[in-house]
C-alpha positions in Angstrom: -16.5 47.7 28.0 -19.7 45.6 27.3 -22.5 46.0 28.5 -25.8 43.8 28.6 -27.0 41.6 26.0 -30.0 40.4 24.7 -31.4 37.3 22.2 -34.0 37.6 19.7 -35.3 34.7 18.4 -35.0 34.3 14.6 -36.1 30.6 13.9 -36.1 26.9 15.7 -32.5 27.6 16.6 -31.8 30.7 15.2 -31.2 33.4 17.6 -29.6 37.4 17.1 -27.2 38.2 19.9 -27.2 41.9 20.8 -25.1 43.4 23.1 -24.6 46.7 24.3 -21.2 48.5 23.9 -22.0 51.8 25.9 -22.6 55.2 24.4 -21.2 57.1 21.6 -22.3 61.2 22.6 -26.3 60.2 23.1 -26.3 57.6 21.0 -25.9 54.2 21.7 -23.6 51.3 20.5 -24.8 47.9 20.0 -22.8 44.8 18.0 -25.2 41.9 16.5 -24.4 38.2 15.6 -26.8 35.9 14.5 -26.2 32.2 15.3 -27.7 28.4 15.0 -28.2 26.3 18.0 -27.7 22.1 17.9 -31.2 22.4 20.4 -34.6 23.8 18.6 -37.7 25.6 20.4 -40.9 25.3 17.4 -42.6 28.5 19.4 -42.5 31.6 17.6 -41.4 33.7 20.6 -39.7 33.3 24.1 -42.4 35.9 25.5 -44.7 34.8 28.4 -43.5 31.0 27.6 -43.6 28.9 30.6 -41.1 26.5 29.8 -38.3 29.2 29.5 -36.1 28.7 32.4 -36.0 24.8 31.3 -35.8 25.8 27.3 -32.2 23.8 26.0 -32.3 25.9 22.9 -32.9 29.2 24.9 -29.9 27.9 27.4 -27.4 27.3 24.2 -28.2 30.6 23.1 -27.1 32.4 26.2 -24.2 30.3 26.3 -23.2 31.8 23.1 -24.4 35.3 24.1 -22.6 35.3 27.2 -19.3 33.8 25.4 -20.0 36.8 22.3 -20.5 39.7 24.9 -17.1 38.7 27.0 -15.2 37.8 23.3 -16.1 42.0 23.1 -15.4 43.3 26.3 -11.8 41.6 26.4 -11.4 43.1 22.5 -11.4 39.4 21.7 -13.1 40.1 18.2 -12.1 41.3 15.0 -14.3 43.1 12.8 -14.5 40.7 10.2 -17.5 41.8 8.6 -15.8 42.5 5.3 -13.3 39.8 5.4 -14.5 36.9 3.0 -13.2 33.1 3.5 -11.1 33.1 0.6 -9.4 36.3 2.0 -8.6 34.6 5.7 -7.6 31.6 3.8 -5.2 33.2 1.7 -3.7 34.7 5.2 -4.0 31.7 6.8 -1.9 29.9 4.0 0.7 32.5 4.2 1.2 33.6 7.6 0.6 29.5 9.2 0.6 26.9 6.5 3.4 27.1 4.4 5.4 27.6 8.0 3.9 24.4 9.6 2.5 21.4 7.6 4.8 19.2 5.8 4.9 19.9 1.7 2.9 17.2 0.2 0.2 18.1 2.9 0.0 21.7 2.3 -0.3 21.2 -1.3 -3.3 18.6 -0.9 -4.6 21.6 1.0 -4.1 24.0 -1.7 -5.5 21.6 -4.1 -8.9 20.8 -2.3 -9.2 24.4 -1.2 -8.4 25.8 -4.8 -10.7 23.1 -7.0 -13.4 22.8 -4.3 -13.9 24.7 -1.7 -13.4 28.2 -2.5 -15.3 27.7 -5.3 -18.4 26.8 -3.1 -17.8 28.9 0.0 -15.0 31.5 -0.8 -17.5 34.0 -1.6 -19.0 34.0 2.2 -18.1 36.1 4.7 -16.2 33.9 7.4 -18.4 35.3 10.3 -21.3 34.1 8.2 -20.7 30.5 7.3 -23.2 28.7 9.4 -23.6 24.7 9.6 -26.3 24.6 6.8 -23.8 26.2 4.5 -21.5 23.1 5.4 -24.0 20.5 5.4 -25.1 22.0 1.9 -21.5 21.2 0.6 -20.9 18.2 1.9 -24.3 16.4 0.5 -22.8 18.6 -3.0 -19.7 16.4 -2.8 -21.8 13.3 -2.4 -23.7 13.6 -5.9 -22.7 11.6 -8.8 -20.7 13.5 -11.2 -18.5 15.6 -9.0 -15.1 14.0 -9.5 -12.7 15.8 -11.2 -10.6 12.9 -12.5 -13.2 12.6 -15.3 -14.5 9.1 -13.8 -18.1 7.9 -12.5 -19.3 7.9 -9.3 -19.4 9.7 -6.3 -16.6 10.9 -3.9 -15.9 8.4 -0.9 -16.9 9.3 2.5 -13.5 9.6 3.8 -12.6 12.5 0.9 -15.8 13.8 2.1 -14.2 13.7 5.7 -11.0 14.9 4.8 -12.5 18.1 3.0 -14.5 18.8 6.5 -10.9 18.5 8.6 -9.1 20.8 5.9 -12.5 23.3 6.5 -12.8 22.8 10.4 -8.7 23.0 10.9 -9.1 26.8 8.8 -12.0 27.9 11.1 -10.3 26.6 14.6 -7.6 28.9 13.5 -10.1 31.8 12.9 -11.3 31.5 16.7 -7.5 31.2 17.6 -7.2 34.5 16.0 -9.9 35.8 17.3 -11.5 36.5 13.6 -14.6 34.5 14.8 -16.2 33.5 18.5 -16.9 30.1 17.4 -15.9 27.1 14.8 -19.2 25.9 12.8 -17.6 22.9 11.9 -18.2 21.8 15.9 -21.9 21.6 15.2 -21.9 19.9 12.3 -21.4 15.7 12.5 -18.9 14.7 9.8 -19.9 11.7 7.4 -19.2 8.1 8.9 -16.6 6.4 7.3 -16.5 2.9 7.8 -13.4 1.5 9.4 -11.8 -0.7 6.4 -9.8 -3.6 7.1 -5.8 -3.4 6.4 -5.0 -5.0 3.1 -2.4 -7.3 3.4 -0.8 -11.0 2.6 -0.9 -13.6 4.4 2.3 -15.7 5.3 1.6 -18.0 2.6 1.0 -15.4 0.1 4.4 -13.3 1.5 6.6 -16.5 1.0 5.0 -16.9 -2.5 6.2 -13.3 -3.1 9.7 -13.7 -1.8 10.1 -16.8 -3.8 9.0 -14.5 -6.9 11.3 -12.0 -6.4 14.4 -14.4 -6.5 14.1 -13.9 -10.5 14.1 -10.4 -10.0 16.7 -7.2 -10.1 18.3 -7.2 -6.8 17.5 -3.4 -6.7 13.6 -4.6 -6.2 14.8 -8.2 -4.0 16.7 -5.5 -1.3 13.7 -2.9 -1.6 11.0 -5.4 -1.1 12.5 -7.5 1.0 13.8 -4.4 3.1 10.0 -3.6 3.5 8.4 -6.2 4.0 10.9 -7.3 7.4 11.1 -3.5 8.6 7.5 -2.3 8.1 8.7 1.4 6.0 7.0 3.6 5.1 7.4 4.2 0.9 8.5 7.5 1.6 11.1 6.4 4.7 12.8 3.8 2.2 13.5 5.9 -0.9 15.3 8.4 2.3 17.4 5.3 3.5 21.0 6.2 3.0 23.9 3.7 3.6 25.1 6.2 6.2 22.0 5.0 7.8 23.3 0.7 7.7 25.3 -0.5 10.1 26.5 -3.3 8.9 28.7 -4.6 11.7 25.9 -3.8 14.3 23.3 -5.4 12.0 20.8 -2.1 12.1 19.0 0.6 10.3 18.5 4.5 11.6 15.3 5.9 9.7 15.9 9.8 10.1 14.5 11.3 6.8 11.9 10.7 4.4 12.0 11.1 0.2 9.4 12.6 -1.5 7.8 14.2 -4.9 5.7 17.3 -5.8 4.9 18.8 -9.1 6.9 21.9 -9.7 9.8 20.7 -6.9 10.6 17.7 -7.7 12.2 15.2 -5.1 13.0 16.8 -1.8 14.2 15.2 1.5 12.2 16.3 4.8 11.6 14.5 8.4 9.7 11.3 8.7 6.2 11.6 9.2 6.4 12.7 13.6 8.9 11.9 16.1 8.4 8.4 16.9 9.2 7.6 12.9 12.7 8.3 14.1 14.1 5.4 14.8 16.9 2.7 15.3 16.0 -0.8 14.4 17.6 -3.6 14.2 18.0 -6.3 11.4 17.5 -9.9 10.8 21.2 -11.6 9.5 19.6 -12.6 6.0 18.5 -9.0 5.4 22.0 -7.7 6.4 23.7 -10.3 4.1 21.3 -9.2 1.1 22.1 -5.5 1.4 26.3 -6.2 1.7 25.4 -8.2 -2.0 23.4 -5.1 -2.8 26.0 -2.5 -2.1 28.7 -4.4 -3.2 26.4 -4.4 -6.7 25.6 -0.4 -6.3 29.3 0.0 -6.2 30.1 -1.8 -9.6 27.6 -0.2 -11.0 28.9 3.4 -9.9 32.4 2.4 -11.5 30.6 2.1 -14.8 29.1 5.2 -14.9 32.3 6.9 -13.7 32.0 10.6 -14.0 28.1 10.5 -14.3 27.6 9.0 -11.1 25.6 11.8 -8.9 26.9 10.8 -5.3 23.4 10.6 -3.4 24.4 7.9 -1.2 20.5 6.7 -1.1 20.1 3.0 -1.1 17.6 3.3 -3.7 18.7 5.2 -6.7 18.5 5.6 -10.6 21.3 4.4 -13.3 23.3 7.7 -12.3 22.9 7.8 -8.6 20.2 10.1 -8.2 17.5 9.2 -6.0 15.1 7.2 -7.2 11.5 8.9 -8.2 9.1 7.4 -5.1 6.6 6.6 -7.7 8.9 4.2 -9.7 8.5 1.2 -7.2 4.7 2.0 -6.8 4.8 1.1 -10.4 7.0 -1.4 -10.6 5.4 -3.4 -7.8 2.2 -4.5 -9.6 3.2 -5.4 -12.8 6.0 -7.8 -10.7 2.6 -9.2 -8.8 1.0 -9.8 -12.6 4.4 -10.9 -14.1 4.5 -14.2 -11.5 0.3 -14.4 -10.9 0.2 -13.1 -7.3 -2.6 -11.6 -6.0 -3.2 -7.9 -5.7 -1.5 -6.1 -3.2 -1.0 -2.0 -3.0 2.9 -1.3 -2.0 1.9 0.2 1.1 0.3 -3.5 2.1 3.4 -4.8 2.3 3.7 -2.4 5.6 0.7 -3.9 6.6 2.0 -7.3 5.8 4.8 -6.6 7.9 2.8 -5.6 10.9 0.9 -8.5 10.6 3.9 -11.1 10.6 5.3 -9.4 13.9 1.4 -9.4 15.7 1.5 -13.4 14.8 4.7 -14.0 16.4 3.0 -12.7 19.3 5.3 -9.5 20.0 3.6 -7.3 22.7 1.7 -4.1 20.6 3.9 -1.3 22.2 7.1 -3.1 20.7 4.8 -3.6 17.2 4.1 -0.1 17.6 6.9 1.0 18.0 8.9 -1.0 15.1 6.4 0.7 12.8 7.1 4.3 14.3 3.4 5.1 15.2 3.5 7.8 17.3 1.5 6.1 19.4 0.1 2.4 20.8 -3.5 3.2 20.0 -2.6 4.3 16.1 -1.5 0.4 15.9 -4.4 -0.9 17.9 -7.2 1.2 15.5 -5.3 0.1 12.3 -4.2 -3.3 13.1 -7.1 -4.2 15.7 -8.7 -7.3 13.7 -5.5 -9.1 13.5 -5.2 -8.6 17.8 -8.2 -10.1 18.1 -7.5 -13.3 16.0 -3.6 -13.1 17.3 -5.7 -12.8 21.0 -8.2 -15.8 19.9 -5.3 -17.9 19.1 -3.7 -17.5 22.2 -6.6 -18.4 24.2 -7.1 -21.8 22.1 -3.8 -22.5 22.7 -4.0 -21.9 26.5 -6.9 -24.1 26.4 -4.9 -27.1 24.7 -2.1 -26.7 27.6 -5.0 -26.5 30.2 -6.3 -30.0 28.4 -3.2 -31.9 28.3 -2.5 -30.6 32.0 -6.0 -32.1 32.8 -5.1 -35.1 31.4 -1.8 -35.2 32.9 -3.1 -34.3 36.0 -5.5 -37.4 36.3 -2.8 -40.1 35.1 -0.7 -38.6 38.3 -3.5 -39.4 40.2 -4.5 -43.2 38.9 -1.0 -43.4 39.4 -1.1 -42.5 42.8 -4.0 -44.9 43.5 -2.3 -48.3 42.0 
């Protein structure tokens, strides 16, 4: 069992953790850890200071002392002195990721992890990466220059913040584990990244879009219009399959999801979390426009004959096979330049979506749910300047019926007095 423990102060808020681990024959066993502290003392040396009892730096340093020591005693920790990060990352992608996060996640993992951060912090022991080592990568990943795409500038904050989730997710594990006592990536703050407003159309700008389309493919007329009334994802509408239409009861079960990767192609998996499953029902006009649109698909599969691949996706190439998700993310702005709309990404037509149903005044958990967050507050951080207004609006508008009540109200009355 452990035994007692001691600090040594190293820096400002560097301290050495020793603790005892009883006796081996007449000699005696000790374990070390050296750690940072948030809080900083500038003295030199804890001895005869009279300020101890109320030092926050000394107090955070027998928090972690105490927490070390017990981590021992209960054979809470690994000796990972020899194990690198690049070795407990390789483990951690084998024996956790590639069991539990979705495909095109694990290989944006692989791909930051491969190009940037092994190649800056790999070489590190695990139980040695302190805060400064992360605070030294991230202001690396903030020069100019360090894109790999080849073009200028600097990364934005929120790849910034994405590389510190992918790092502090990996070292939450490692405590899990029991490979380390504690997660660096808690004591350092993440960069800021300013909350950016939902691009989107306006209704004006959606019913210039929808008139647009009319000269288009019907393929694109269903697609669009099919996103821009249901709120899809990209991913959730290449995975529609007319299993999923009912056309008598006028709705539309989202249960799967399409995607691409490099090296595997287009695969099928579940939507993005539970509340993406989900049954929704469909205005007439849109029901009308997929009949027209099947009815279409179905010539077009007696054409091909033989060649048709039987995917049943909505959405699918000149043989039947599902269509590549990219092809409508390409397709949609050169449409957008082809009639002189404004810029829109394809995913701001989900956003255009949202919008329409927050001005119609729906109640958020129904918005919310329509769009299959998985929960009210995703909506309310994502959608939360178009509440406001739809909020503001509602509140003139309750002050033009309190007005005309008013006025009502005194006619009644000089009514009452002739």
């Amino acid at each position: 069992m452990a035994g007692s423990g001691s600090l040594e102060k190293r820096g400002p808020n560097t301290w050495r953790l020793v603790v005892s681990c009883g006796m081996k024959g007449d000699k005696q066993l000790k374990k070390r850890k050296t750690v940072t502290t948030k809080n900083s003392c500038e003295k030199s040396s804890c001895r005869g200071c009279a300020t101890i009892d109320k030092c926050r730096a000394r107090r955070e340093a027998n928090r972690l002392l105490t927490e070390y020591a017990l981590a021992i005693e209960k054979g809470q920790l690994v000796d990972s002195g020899r194990l690198t990060f690049a070795d407990f990352v390789e483990r951690w992608i084998r024996d956790y990721a590639e069991g539990n996060l979705a495909p095109k996640t694990l290989f944006r993992y692989k791909e930051i992890l491969e190009n940037r951060i092994l190649p800056a912090m790999g070489h590190l022991k695990i139980e040695q990466i302190r805060p400064s080592h992360l605070m030294e990568f991230y202001a690396n990943l903030s020069e100019e220059g360090i894109r790999l795409d080849g073009r200028p500038g600097k990364l934005s904050d929120s790849t910034i913040l994405y590389h510190h989730r992918i790092l502090s997710s990996i070292l939450k594990d490692a405590v899990q584990w029991q490979v380390i006592v504690s997660n660096p990536c808690e004591r350092v703050k993440p960069p800021k990244v300013t909350k950016k407003q939902a691009v989107c159309y306006d209704e004006e700008q959606a019913a210039a879009m929808l008139t647009a389309l009319e000269e288009e493919e019907l393929k694109y007329r269903a697609l669009i219009n099919l996103a821009l009334f249901t709120g899809l994802r990209r991913g959730e509408l290449m995975g529609l399959t007319w299993a999923d239409v009912d056309f008598e009861g006028g709705t539309l079960e989202v249960r799967q999801a399409s995607q691409y990767l490099p090296g595997q192609g287009i695969f099928t998996k579940s939507p993005k979390n539970e509340s993406s499953e989900r049954l929704m029902a469909l205005p007439s006009f849109l029901v009308d426009l997929l009949r027209q649109y099947r009815k279409e698909q179905l010539q077009e599969r007696l054409k091909v004959g033989d060649l048709w691949q039987d995917s049943d996706r909505l959405f699918v190439t000149w043989d039947g096979q599902p269509m590549h998700p990219d092809t409508v993310s390409g397709w949609f702005p050169k449409f957008l330049e082809r009639h002189g709309l404004p810029h829109l990404p394809f995913h701001g037509i989900r956003h255009t979506a949202a919008t329409m149903l927050i001005n119609q005044n729906l109640p958020v958990k129904n918005i919310s749910g329509r769009m299959g967050h998985s929960n009210i507050s995703t909506t309310m951080n994502i959608y939360g300047h178009y509440l406001k207004s739809a909020d503001k609006e509602a509140a003139d508008r309750l002050e033009q019926v309190y007005q005309n009540m008013k006025g009502n109200g005194k006619k009644d009355i000089k009514k009452g007095q002739a």
